[in-house]
C-alpha positions in Angstrom: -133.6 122.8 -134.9 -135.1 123.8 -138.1 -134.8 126.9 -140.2 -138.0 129.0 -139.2 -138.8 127.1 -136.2 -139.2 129.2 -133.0 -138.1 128.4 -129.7 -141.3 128.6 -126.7 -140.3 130.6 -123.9 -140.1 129.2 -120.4 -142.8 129.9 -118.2 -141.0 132.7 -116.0 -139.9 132.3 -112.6 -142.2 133.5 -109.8 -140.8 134.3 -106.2 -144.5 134.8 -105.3 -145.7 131.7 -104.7 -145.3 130.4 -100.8 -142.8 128.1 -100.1 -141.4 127.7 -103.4 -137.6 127.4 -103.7 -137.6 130.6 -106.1 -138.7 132.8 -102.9 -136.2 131.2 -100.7 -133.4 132.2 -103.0 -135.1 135.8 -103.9 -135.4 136.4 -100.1 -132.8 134.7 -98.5 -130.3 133.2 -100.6 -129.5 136.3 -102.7 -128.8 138.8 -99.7 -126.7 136.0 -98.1 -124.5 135.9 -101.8 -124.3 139.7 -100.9 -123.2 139.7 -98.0 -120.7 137.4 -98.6 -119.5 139.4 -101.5 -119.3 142.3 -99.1 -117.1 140.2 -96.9 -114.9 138.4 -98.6 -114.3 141.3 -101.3 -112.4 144.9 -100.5 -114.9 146.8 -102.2 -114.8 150.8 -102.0 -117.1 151.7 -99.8 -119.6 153.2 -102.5 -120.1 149.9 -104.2 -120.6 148.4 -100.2 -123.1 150.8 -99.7 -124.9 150.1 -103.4 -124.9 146.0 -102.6 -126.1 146.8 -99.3 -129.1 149.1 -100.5 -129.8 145.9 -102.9 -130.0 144.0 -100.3 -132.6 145.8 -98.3 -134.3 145.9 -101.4 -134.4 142.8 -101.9 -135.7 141.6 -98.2 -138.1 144.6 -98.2 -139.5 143.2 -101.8 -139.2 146.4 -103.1 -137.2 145.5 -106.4 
């Protein structure tokens, strides 16, 4: 790259649109991750109870 060349931006990732593999992982991959964390980890019970309220959030789309 040259000096005083900007990089573009990506286009951003949108979970929005239907069917798209972004949703899937935004709605179901992501709270599966957690869960496995949760299970496979010996988390204290406050940081269960944080991953747990993330993902609710997450399947409730209210992040």
């Amino acid at each position: 790259m040259q000096p005083n060349q900007t990089l573009q931006l990506p286009e951003p990732i949108m979970f929005s649109e239907e069917g798209s593999f972004a949703q899937f992982t935004f709605f179901n991959r992501f709270p599966a991750i957690i869960q496995q964390a949760i299970r496979n980890n010996n988390f204290r019970t406050e940081v269960v109870s944080n991953l747990e309220n993330l993902s609710h959030e997450l399947n409730q789309g209210t992040i």
